[in-house]
TIDODREN-624495 format. One record per residue: residue number from 1; residue in one letter; chain; x, y, z of N, C-alpha, C in turn. Coordinates in Angstrom, 2 decimals. Example, Ala and Ser with C-alpha at 12.3 -4.5 7.8 and 13.67 -1.06 7.14 Angstrom:
<rs>
   nr  rest  kette      n_X      n_Y      n_Z     ca_X     ca_Y     ca_Z      c_X      c_Y      c_Z
    1     A      A    13.19    -5.69     7.80    12.30    -4.50     7.80    13.20    -3.30     7.80
    2     S      A    12.85    -2.25     7.08    13.67    -1.06     7.14    12.90     0.03     7.87
</rs>
This chain:
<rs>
   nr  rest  kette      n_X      n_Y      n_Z     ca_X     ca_Y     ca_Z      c_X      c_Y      c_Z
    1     X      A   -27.13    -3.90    25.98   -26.57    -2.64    26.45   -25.30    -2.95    27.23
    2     X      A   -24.37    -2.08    27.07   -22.54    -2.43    27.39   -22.85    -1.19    28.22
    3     X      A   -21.46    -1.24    29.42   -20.74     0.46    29.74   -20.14     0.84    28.75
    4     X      A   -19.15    -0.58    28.22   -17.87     0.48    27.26   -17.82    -0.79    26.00
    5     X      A   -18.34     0.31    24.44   -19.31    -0.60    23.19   -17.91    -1.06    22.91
    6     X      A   -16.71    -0.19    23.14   -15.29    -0.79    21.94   -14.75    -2.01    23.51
    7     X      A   -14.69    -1.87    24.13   -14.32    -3.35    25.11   -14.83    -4.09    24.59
    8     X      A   -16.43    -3.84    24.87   -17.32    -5.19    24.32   -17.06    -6.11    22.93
    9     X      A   -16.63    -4.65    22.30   -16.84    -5.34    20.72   -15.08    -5.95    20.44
   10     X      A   -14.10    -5.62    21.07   -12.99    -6.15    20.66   -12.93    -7.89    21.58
   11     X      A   -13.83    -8.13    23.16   -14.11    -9.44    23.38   -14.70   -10.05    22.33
   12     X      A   -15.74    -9.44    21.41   -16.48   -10.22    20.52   -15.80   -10.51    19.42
   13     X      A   -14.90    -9.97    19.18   -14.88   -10.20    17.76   -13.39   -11.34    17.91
   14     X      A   -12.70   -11.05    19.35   -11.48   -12.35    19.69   -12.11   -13.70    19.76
   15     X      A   -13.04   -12.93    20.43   -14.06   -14.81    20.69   -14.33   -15.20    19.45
   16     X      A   -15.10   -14.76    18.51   -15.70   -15.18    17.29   -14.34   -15.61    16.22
   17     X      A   -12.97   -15.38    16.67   -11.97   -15.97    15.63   -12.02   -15.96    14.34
   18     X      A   -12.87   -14.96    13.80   -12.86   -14.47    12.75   -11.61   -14.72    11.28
   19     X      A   -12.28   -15.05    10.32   -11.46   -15.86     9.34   -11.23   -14.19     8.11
   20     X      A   -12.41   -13.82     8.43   -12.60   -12.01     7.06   -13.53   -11.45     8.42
   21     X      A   -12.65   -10.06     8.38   -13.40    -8.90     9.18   -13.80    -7.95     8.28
   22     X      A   -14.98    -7.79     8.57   -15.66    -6.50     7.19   -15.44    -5.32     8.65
   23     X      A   -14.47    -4.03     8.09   -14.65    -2.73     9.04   -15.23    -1.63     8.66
   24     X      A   -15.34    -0.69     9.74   -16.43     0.03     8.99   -16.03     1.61     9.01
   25     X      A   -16.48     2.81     9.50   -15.72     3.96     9.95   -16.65     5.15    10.78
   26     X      A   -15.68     5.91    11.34   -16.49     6.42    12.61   -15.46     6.75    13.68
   27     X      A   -16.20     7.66    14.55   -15.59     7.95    15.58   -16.00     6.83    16.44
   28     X      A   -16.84     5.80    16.94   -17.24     4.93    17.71   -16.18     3.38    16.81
   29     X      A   -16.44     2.98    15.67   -15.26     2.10    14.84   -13.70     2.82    15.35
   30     X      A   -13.46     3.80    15.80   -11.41     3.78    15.87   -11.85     3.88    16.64
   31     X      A   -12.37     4.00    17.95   -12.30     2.98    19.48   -12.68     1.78    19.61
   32     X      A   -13.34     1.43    18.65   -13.38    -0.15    18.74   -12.05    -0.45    18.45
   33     X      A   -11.56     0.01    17.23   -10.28    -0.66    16.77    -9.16    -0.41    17.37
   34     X      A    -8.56     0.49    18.04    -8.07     0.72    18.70    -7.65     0.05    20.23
   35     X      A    -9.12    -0.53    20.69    -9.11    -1.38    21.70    -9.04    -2.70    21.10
   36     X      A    -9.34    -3.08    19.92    -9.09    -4.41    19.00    -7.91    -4.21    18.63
   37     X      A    -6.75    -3.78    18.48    -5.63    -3.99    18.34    -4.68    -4.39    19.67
   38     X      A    -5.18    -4.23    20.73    -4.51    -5.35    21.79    -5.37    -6.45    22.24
   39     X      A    -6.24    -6.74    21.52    -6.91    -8.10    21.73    -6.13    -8.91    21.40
   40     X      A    -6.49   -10.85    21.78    -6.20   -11.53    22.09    -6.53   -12.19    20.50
   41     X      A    -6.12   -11.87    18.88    -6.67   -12.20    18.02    -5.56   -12.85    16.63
   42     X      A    -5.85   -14.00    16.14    -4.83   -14.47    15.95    -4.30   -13.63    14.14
   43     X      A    -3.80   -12.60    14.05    -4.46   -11.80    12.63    -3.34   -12.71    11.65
   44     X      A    -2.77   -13.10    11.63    -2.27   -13.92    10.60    -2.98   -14.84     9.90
   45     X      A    -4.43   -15.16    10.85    -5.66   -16.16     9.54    -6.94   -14.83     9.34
   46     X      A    -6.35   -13.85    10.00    -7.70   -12.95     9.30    -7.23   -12.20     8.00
   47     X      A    -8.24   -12.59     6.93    -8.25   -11.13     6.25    -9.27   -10.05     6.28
   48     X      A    -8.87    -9.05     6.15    -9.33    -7.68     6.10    -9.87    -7.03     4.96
   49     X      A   -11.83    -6.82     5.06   -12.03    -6.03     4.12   -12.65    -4.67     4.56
   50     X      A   -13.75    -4.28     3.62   -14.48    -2.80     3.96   -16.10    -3.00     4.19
   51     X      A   -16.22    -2.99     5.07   -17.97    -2.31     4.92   -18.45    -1.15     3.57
   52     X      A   -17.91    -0.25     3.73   -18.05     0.82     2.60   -16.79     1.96     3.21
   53     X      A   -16.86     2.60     1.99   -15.95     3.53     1.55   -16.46     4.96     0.96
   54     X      A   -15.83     6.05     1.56   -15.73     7.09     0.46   -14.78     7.30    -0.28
   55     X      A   -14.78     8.15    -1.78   -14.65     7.70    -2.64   -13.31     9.06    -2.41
   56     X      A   -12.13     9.06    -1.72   -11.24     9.76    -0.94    -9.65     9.27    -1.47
   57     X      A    -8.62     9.64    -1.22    -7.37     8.96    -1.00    -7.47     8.72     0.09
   58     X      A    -6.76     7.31     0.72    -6.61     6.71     1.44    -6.23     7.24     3.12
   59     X      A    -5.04     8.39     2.20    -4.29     9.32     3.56    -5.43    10.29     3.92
   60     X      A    -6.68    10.95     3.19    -7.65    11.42     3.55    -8.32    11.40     4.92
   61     X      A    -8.48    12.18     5.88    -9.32    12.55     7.19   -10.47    11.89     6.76
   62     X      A   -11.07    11.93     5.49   -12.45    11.04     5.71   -12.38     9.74     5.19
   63     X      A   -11.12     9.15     4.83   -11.11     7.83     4.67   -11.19     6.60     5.68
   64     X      A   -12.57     5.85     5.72   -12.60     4.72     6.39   -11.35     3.77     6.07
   65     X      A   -10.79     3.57     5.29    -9.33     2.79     5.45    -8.41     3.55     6.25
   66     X      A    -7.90     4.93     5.91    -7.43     5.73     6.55    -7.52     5.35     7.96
   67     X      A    -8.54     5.67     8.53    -8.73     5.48    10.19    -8.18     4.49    10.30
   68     X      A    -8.96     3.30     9.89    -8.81     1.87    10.18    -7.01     1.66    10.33
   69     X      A    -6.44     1.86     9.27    -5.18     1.85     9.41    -4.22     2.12    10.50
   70     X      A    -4.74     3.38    10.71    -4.11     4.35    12.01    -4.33     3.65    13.54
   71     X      A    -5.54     3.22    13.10    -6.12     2.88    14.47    -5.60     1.45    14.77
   72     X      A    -5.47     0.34    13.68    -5.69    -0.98    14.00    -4.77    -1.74    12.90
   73     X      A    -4.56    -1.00    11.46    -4.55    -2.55    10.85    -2.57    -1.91    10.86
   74     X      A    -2.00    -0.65    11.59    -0.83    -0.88    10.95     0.02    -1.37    12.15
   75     X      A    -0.67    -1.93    13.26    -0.49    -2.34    14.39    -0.70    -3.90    14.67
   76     X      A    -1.30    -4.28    13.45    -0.88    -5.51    14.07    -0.77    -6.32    12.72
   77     X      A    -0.58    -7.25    11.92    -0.17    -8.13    10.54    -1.07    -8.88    10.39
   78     X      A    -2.21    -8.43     9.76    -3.54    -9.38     9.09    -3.18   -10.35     8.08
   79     X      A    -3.55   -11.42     7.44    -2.99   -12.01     6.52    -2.91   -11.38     5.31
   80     X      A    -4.08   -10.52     4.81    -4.35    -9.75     3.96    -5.39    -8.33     4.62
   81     X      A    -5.44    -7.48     3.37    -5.77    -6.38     3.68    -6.72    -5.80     2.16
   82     X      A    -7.75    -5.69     1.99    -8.38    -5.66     0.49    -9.16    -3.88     0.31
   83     X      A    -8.42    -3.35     0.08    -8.48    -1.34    -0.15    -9.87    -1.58    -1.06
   84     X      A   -10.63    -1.33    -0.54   -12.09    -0.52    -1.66   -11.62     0.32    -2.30
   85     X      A   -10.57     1.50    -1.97   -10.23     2.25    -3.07    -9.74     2.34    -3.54
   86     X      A    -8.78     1.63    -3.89    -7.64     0.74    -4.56    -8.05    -0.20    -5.62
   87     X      A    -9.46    -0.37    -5.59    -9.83    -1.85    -6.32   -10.25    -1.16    -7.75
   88     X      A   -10.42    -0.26    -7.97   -10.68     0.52    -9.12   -10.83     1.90    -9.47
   89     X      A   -10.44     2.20   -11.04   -10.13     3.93   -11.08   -11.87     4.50   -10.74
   90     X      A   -12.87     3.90   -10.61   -13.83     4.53   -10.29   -14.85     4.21    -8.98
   91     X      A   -16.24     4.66    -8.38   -16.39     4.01    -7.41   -17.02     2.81    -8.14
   92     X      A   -17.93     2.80    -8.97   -18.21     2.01   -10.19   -17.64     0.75   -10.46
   93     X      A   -16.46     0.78   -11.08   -15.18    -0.12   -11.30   -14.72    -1.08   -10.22
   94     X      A   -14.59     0.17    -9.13   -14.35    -1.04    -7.77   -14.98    -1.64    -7.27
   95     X      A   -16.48    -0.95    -6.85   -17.71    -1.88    -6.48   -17.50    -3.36    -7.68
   96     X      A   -17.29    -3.20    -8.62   -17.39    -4.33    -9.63   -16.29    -5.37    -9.39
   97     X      A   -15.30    -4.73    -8.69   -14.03    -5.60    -8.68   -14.52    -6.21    -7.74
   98     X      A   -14.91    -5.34    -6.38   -15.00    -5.96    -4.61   -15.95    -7.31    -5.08
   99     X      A   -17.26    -6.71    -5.54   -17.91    -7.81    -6.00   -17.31    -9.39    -5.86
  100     X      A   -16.40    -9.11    -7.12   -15.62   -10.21    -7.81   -15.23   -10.83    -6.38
  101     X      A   -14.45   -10.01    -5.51   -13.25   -10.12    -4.39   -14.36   -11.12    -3.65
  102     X      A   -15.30   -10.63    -3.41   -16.23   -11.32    -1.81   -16.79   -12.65    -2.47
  103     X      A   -16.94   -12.65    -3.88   -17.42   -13.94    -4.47   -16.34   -15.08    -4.01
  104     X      A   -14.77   -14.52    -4.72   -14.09   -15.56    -4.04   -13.61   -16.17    -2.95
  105     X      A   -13.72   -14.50    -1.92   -13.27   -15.48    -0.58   -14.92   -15.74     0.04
  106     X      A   -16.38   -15.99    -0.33   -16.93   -16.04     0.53   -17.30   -15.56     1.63
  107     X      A   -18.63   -15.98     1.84   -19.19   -15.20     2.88   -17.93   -14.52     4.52
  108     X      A   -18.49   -13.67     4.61   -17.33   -12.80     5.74   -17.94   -13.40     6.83
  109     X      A   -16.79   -13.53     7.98   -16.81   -14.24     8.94   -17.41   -12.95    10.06
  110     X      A   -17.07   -11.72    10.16   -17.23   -10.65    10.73   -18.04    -9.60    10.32
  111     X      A   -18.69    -8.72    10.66   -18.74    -7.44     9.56   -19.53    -6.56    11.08
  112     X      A   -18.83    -5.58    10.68   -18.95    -4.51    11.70   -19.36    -3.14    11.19
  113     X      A   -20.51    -2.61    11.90   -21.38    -1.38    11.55   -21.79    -0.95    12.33
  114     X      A   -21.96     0.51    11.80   -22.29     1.63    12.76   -24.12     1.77    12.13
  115     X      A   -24.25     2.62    12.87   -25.83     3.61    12.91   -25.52     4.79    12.62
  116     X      A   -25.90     5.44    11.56   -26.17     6.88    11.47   -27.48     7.58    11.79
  117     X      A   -27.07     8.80    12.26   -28.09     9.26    12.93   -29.71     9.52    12.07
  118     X      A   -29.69     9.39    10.37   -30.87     9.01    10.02   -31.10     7.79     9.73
  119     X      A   -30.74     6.72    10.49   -30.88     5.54    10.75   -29.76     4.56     9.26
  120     X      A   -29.31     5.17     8.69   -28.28     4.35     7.53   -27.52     3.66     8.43
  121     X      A   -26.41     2.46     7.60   -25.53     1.79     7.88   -24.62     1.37     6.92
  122     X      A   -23.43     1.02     6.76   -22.59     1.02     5.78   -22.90     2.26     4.66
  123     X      A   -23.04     2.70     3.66   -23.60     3.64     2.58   -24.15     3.29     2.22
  124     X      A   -25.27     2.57     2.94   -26.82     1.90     2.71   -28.01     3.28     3.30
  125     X      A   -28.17     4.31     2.37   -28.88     5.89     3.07   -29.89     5.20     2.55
  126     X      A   -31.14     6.00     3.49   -32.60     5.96     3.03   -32.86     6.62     1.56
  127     X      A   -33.58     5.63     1.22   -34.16     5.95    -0.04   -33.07     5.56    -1.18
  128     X      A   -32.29     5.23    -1.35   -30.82     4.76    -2.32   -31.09     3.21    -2.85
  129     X      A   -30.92     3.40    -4.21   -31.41     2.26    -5.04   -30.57     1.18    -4.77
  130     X      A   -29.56     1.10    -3.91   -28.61     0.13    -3.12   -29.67    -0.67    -2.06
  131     X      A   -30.53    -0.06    -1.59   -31.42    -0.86    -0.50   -32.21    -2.03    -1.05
  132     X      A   -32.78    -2.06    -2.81   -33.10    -2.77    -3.16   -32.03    -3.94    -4.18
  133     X      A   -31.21    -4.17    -3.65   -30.02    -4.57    -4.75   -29.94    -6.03    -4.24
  134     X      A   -30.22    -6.99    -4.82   -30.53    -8.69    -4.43   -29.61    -9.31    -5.10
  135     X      A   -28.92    -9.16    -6.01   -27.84    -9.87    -6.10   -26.42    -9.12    -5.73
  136     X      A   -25.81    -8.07    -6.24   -24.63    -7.77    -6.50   -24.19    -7.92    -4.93
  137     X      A   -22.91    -8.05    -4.56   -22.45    -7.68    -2.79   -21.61    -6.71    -2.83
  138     X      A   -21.31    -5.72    -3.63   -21.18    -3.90    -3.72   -21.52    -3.71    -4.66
  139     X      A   -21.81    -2.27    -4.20   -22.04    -1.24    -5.45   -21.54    -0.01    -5.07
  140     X      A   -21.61     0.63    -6.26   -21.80     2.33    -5.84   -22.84     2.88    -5.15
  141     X      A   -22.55     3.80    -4.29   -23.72     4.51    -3.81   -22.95     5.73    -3.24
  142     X      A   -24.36     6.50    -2.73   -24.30     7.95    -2.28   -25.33     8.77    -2.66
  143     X      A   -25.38    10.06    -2.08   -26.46    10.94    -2.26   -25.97    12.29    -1.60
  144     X      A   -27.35    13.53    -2.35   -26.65    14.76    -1.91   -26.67    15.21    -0.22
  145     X      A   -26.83    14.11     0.49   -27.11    14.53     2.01   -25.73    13.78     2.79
  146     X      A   -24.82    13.26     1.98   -23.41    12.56     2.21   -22.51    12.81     1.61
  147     X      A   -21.77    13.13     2.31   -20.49    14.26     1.10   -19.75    12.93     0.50
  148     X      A   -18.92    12.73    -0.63   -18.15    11.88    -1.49   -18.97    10.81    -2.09
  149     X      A   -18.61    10.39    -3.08   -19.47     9.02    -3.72   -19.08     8.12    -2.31
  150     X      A   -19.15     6.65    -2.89   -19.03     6.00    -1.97   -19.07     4.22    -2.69
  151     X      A   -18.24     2.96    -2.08   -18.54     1.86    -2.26   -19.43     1.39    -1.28
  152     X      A   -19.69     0.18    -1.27   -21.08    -0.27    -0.18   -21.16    -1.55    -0.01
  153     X      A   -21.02    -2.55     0.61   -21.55    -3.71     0.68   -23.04    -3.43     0.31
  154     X      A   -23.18    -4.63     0.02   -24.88    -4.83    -0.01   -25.70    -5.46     0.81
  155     X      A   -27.13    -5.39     1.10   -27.63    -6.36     1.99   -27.39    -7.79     2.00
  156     X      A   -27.26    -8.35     0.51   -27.09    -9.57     0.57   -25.46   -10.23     0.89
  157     X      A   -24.58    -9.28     0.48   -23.26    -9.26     1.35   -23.01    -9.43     2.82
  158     X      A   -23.37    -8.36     3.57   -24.25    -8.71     4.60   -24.92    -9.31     5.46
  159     X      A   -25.83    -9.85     4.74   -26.97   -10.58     5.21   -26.16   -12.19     5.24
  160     X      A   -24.97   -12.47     4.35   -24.38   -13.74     4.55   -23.58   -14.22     5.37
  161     X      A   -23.29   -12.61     5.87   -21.99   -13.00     7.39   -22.18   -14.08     8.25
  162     X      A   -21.32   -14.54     8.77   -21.74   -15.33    10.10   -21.83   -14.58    11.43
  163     X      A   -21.77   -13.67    11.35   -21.86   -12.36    12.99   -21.96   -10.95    11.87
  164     X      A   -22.65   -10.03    12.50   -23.00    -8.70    12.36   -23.04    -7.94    13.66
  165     X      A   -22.18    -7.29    13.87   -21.95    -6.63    14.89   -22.24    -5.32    14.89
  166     X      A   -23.29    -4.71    15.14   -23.65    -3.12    15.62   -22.87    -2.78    16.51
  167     X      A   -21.96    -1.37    16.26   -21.79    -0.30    17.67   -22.60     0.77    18.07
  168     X      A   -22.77     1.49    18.39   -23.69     2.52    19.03   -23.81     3.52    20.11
  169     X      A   -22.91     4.53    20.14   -23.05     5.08    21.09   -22.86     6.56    20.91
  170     X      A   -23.68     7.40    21.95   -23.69     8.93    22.25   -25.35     9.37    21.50
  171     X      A   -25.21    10.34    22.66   -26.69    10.76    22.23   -27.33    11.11    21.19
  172     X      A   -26.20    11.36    19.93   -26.57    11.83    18.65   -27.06    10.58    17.88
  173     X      A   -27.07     9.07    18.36   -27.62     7.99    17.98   -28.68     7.25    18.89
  174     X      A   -29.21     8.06    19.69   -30.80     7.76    20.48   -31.79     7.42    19.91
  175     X      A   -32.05     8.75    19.09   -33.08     8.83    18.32   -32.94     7.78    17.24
  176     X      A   -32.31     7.61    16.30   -32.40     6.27    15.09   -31.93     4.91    16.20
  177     X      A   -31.48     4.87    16.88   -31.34     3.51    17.52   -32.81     3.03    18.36
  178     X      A   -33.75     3.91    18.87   -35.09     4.15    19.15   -35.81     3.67    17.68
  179     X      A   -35.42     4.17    16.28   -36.61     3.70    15.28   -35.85     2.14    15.01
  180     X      A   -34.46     1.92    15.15   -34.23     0.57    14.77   -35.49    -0.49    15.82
  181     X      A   -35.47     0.33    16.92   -36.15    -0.34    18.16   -37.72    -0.97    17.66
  182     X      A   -38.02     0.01    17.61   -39.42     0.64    17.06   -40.00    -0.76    15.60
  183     X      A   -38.70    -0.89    15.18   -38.71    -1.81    13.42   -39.50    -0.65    12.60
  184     X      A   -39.03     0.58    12.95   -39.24     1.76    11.52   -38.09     0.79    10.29
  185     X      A   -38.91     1.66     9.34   -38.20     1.24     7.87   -37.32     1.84     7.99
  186     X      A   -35.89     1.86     8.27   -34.47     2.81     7.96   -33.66     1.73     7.98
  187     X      A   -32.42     1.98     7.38   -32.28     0.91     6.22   -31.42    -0.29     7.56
  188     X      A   -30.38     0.24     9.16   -30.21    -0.52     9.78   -30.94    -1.56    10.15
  189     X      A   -32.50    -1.25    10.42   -33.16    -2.33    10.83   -33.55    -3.22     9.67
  190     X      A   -32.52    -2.89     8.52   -33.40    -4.29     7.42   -32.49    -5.67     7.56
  191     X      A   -31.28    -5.29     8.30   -29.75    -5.66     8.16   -30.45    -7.20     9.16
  192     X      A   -30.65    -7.92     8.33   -30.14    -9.87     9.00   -29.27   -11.04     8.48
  193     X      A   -29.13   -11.58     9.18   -28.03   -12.69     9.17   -28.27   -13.94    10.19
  194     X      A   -27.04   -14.97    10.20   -27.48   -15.71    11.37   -27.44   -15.53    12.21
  195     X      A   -26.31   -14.37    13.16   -26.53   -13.43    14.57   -26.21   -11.82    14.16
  196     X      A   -26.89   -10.98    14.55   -26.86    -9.79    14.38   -27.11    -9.17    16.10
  197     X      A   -25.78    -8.59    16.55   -25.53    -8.33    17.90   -25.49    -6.86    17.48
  198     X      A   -26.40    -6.50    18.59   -25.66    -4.88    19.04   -25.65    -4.31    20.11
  199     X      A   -24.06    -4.15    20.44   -23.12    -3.21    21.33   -23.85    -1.49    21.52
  200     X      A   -24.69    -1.29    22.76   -24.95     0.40    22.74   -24.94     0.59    23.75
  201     X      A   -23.87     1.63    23.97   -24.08     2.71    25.47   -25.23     2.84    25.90
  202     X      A   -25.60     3.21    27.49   -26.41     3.73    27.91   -26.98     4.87    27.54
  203     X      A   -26.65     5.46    27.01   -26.85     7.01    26.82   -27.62     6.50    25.33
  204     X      A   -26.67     5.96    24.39   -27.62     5.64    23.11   -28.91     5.11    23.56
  205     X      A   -29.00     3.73    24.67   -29.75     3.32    24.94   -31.34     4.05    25.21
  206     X      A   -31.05     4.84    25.60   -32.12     6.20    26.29   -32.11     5.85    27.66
  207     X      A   -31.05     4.86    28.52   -31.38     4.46    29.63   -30.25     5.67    30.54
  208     X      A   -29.87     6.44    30.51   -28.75     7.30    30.91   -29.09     8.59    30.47
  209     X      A   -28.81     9.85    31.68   -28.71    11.20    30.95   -28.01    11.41    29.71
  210     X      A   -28.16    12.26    28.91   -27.34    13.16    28.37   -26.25    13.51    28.55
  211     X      A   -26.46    14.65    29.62   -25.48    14.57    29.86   -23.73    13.42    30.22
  212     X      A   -24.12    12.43    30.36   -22.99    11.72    30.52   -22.37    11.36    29.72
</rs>
């Protein structure tokens, strides 16, 4: 438990010197990034990919690149930069390309995720035939309770990082950060690796009013 999850998480991720940052999207991700763009981080050996994507133009209000951009990547010169939606005319196509992409550069040095409030992470939703997926490291996914298709890392994408970094905060993520607690089946708590950290407000925590 942090006071403030985007401080915490932009010390973590300078310390960890990260070689590939997997990002993710959110109102809690563009304050991380945001406060990660005056970190202390050397971005000329990082490259830059996606956690997941909707299936949007880029300049789109609901594009996770979009944000990311605004917030972080047009502020400072990564070595590279790898568009999920860019990688193909379909979500299909690109999941197939990214695939290709993460095979060659190898396991990600970073990868950063949120909690949704029915406990998902990346466009990993409950019940989505993506939860059982053991080889590929994207696919397509989505469902009718998430507006746009969507690309996705996979668990085993994932699961190869060398750091996994959870953010977490505001009261609308109590309750699923409580079943991650708990080890309910929702698909955040399936998420391992060799460290899997998570950054959560007090308030997510349940240790703080509401109100605050």
């Amino acid at each position: 438990m942090v006071d403030h999850v985007p401080t915490a998480f932009a010390a973590l991720v300078a310390e960890a010197a990260p070689r590939t940052l997997a990002l993710s999207g959110g109102d809690t991700a563009r304050a991380c990034y945001e406060r990660l763009a005056v970190a202390d981080v050397e971005w000329g050996d990082v490259t830059v990919v996606f956690g997941d994507e909707r299936w949007v133009p880029v300049d789109d209000p609901d594009s996770n690149e979009g944000m990311a951009r605004r917030a972080l990547l047009d502020r400072v010169e990564p070595r590279a930069v790898h568009s999920m939606r860019a990688a193909g005319d379909t979500p299909e196509a690109a999941a197939e390309a990214y695939d290709a992409l993460l095979r060659a550069i190898g396991p990600i040095s970073v990868v950063h995720l949120g909690l949704g409030s029915d406990g998902h992470t990346a466009s990993l939703f409950p019940g989505s035939s993506a939860l059982g997926e053991r080889d590929l490291l994207a696919v397509a996914s989505g469902d009718d309770a998430h507006p746009f298709p969507r690309v996705t890392l996979t668990f085993p994408a994932i699961g190869a990082a060398e750091l996994v970094v959870f953010t977490v905060t505001g009261v609308e993520k109590r309750a699923a950060f409580a079943r991650v607690r708990a080890h309910d089946d929702v698909p955040a708590a399936r998420v391992a690796a060799r460290r899997v950290i998570w950054l959560v407000d007090p308030v997510a925590a349940g240790r703080a009013p509401t109100t605050l």
